[in-house]
C-alpha positions in Angstrom: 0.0 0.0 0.0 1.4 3.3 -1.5 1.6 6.3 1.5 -1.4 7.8 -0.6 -3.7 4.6 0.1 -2.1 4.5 3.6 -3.2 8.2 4.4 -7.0 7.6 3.3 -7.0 4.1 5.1 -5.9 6.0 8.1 -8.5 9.0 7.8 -11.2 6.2 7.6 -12.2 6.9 3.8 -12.5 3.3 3.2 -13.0 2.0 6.5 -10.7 1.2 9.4 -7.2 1.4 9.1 -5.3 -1.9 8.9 -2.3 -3.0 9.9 0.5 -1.8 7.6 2.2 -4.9 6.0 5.9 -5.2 5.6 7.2 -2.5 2.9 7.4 -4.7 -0.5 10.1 -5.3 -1.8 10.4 -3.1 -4.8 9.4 -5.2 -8.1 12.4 -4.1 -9.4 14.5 -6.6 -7.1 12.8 -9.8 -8.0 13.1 -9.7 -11.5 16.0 -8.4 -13.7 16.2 -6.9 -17.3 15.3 -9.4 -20.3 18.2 -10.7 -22.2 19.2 -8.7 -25.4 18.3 -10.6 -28.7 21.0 -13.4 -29.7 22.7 -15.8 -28.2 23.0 -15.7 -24.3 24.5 -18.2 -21.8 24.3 -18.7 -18.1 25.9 -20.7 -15.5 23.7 -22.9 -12.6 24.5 -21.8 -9.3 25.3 -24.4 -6.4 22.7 -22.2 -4.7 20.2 -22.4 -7.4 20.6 -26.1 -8.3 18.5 -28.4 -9.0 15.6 -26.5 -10.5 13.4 -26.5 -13.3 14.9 -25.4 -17.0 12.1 -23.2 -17.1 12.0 -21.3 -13.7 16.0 -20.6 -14.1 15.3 -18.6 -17.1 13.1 -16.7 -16.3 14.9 -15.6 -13.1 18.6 -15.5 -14.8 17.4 -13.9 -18.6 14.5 -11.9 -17.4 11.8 -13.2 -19.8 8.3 -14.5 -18.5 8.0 -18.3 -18.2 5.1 -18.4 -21.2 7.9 -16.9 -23.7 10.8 -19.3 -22.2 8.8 -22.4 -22.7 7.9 -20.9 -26.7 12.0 -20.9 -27.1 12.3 -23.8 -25.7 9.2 -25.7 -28.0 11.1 -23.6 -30.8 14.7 -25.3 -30.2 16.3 -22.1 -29.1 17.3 -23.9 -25.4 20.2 -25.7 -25.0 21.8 -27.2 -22.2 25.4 -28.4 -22.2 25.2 -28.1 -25.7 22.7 -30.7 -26.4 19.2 -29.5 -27.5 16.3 -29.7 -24.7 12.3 -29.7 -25.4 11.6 -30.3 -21.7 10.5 -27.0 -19.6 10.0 -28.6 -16.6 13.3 -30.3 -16.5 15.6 -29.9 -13.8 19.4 -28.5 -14.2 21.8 -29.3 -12.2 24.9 -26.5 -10.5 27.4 -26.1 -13.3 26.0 -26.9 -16.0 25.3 -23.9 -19.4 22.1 -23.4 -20.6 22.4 -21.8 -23.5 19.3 -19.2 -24.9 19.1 -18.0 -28.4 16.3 -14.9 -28.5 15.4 -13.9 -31.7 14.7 -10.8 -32.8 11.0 -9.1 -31.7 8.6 -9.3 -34.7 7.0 -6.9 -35.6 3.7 -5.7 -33.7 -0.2 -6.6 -35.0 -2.3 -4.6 -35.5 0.2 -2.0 -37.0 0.7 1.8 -35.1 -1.8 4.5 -36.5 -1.2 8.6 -35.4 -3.9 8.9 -32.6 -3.4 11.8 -30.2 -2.8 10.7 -26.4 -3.1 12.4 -23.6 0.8 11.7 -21.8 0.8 11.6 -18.0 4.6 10.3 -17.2 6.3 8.0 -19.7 9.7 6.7 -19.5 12.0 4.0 -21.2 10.2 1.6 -18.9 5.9 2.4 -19.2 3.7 5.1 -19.8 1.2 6.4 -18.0 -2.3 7.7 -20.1 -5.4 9.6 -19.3 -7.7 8.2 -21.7 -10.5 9.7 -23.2 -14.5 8.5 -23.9 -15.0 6.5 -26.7 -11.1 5.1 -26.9 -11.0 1.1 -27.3 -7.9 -0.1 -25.3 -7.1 -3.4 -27.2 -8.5 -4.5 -30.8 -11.4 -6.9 -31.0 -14.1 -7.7 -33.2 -15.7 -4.6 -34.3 -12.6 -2.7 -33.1 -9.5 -3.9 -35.0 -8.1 -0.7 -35.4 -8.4 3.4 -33.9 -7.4 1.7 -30.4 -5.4 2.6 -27.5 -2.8 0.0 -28.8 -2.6 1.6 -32.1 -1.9 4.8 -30.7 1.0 3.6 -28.3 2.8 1.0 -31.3 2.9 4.4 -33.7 4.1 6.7 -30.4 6.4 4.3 -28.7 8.2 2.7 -31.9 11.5 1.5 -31.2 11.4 2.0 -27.6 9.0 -1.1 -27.0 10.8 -4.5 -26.5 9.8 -7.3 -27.2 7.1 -8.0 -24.5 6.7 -12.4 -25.0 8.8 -11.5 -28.5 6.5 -9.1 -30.3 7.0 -5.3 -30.3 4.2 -4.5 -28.3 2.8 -2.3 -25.0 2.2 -4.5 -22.4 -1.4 -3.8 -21.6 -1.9 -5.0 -17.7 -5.2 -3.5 -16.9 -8.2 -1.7 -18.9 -10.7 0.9 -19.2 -13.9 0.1 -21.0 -14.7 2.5 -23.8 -17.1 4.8 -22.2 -15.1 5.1 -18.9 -12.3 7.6 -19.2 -9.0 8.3 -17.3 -6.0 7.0 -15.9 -4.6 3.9 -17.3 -0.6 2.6 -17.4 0.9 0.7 -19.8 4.4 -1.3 -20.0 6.8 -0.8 -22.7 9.2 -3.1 -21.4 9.5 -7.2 -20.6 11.0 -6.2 -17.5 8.2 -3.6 -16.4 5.3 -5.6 -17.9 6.1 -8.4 -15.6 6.4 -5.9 -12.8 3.1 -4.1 -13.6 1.1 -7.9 -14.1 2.4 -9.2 -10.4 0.9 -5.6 -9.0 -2.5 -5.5 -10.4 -2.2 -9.5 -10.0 -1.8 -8.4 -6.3 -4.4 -5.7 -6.2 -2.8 -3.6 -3.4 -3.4 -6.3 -1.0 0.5 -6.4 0.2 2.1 -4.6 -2.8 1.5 -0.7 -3.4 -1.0 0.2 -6.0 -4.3 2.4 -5.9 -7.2 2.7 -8.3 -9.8 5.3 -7.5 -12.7 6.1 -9.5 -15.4 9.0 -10.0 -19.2 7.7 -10.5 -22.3 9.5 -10.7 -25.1 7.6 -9.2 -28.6 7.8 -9.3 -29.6 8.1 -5.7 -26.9 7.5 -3.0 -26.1 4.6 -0.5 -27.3 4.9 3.1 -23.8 4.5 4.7 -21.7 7.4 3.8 -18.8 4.6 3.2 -19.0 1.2 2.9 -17.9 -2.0 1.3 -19.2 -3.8 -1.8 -18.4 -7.5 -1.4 -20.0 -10.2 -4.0 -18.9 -12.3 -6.9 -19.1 -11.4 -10.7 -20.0 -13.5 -13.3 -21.0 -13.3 -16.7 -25.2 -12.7 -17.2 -26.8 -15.5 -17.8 -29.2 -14.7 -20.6 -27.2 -11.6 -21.8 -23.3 -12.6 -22.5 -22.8 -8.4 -23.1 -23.2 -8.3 -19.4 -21.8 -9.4 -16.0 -23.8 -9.5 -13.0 -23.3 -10.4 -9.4 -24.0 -14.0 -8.5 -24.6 -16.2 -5.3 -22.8 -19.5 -6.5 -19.2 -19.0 -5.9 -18.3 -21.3 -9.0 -20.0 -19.1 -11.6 -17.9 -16.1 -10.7 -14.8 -14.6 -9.0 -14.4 -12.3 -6.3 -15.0 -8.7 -6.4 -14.7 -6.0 -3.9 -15.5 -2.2 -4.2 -14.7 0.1 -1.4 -16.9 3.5 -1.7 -17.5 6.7 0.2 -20.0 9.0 -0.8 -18.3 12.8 -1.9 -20.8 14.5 -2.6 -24.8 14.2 -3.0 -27.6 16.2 -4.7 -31.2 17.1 -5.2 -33.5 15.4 -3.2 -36.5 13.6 -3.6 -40.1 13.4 -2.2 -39.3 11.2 0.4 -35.9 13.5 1.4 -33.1 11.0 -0.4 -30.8 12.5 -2.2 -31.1 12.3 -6.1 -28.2 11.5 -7.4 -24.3 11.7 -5.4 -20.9 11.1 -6.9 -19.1 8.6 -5.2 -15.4 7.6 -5.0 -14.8 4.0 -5.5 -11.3 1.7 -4.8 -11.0 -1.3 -6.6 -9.6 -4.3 -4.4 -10.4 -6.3 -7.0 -10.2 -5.9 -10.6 -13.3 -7.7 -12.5 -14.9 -6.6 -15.7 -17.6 -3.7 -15.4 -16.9 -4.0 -11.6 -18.0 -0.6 -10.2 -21.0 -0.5 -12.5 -22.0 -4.2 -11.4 -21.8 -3.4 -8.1 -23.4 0.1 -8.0 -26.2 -1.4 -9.6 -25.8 -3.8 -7.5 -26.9 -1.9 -4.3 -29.8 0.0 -6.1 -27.5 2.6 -7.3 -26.9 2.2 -10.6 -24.2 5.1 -12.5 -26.2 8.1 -14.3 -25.8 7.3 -18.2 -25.1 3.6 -17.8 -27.4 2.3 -20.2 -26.0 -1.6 -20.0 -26.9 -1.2 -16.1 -28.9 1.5 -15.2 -31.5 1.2 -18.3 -34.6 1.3 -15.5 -33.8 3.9 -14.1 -34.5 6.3 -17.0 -37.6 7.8 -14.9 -35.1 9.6 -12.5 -34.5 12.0 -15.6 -38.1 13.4 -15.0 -36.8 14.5 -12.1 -34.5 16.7 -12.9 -35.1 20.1 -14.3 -35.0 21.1 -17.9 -31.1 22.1 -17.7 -29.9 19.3 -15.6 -32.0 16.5 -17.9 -30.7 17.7 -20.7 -27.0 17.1 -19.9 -27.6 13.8 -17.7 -29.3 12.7 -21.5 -27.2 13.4 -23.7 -24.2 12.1 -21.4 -24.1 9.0 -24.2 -22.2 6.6 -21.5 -21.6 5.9 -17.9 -20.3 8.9 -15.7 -17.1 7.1 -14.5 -13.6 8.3 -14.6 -10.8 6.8 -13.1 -9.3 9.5 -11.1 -6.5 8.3 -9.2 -3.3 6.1 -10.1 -1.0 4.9 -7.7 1.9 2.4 -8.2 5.5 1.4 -7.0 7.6 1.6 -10.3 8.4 -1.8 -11.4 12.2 -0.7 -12.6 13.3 1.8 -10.1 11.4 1.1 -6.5 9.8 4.7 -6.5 6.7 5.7 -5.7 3.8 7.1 -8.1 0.5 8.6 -8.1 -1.3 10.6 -10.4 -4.5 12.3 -10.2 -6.8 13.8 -13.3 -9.3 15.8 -13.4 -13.1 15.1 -14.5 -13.2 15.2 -18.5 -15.3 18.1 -19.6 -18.5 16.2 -20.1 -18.7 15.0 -16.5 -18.0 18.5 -15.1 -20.7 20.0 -16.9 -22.8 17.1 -15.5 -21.2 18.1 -11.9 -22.1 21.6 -12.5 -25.7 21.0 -13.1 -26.4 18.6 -10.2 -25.0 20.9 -7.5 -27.3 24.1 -9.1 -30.1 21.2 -7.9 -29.3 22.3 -4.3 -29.3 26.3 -5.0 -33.0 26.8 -6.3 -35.1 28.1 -4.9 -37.8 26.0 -3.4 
């Protein structure tokens, strides 16, 4: 946990403090920098011996154990100069394994000149605050104007070859309609660092993801906890939903505390509230699963929030107009916080609501300055 998380653990923002864990070691320490392309050879340690062919390279060459069991299916391993197709193998102290890593291919889909928005980049990741309407990675029906697209033209020869393809290492995403802070790896070394953080989820290593939502209505508590399991819908496969077998889905937890709330109703509940939420989990649609969840679903959410158009009636002429034409979910990830997977040091970042969602901020608190 980051000093950032530890501060708002400590103020209560997301419920009691808890006991600080041992500092992490930094990332950095536990993994080294991939092997150059080419030939490579390395000597077995007493200490290290005997251990599988597989786990030794990734330790001594830096490369993740998926891309040293390709070389080794390829015939690019050798030990002792004889050939080996066995991964799990053991090798013994003194003997030379042998690695030959070819050159990175060439990234698919190819780089396209899309404008980013550049937090903090270095020779090791970069760090974006993405807009609405960006796709992160290509799929069907979005093979190309994507967040990878952008980063393979911007990045060029700086990327290495992440599993042997010139590519960003994409460790967590946004959805399309969400915007804000999102970091990518450019290198082996950091895209192994970045996967055992998120992998982690801030439980004992430092990371921090906090989001913006704009909610109809707001929760009773002014923080709480959001504590189910996620699995896909069952008669819509667009959709996830929360469910009570434990062996249709995977654990999710959302942390909240309400910022701010607006309007109120007939019966004296607020109308709508923007709420800060803290992943400890990362599943697919999470915060907008659970807000809905907990009768709250996110203003604009059409996926999740679809019956709760009549809440628009609600709100007067100005204030409709904007929650309307939102066109998506009011969600932003705000806050970005991560121990650098190279260097040991410390980051957070922090953007600001996107245009659309402050003109949607604006008109909610003029709800609590008419006049009655």
């Amino acid at each position: 946990m980051n000093q950032y998380a530890k501060r708002r653990h400590q103020q209560g923002v997301f419920g009691p403090a808890e006991a600080e864990p041992a500092t992490p070691e930094p990332v950095a320490r536990k993994i080294v920098e991939a092997a150059p392309a080419g030939v490579s050879e390395f000597s077995v340690a007493p200490e290290n011996a005997p251990v599988r062919l597989d786990k030794f390279l990734a330790t001594v060459a830096g490369l993740s154990r998926t891309r040293v069991k390709a070389l080794i299916d390829t015939g690019q391993v050798m030990v002792d100069g004889a050939a080996c197709d066995d991964a799990g193998g053991k090798v013994r102290a003194g003997q030379i394994v042998r690695v030959d890593i070819p050159e990175p291919k060439a990234a698919e889909p190819v780089g396209e000149a899309i404008p980013l928005d550049i937090v903090f980049e270095d020779e090791h990741l970069i760090v974006i605050d993405k807009p609405v309407g960006l796709v992160v990675h290509p799929s069907a029906g979005h093979e190309t104007g994507t967040l990878v697209n952008a980063l393979i033209a911007h990045c060029g020869a700086s990327l290495s070859g992440i599993g042997g393809v010139m590519r960003p290492g994409i460790v967590h995403r946004i959805d399309k309609d969400t915007s804000g802070l999102l970091v990518v790896a450019k290198t082996d070394l950091a895209h192994q660092g970045l996967s055992a953080l998120f992998a982690d989820h801030g439980r004992t290593l430092s990371l921090t993801r906090e989001y913006l939502a704009f909610c109809w209505g707001a929760p009773d508590r002014q923080r709480g906890t959001i504590d189910t399991h996620i699995g896909r819908h069952p008669h819509n496969r667009e959709k996830q939903t929360v469910v009570n077998d434990e062996t249709r889905g995977r654990h999710a937890i959302t942390h909240y505390e309400i910022e701010k709330s607006f309007g109120r109703e007939r019966d004296g509940r607020p109308l709508a509230a923007m709420v800060r939420c803290a992943l400890e989990t990362g599943r697919t649609h999470q915060i907008r699963v659970h807000m809905a969840h907990i009768g709250h679903p996110l203003i604009g959410d059409a996926t999740y929030g679809a019956g709760f158009k009549t809440k628009l009636a609600l709100l007067p002429d100005n204030a409709r107009d904007i929650a309307s034409r939102l066109g998506r979910q009011a969600l932003h990830a705000a806050s970005l916080g991560f121990q650098h997977p190279a260097t040991g040091e410390e980051l957070m970042f922090e953007s600001e609501l996107p245009a659309d969602l402050q003109e949607l901020l604006a008109a909610l608190e003029a709800l609590d300055t008419r006049k009655p």
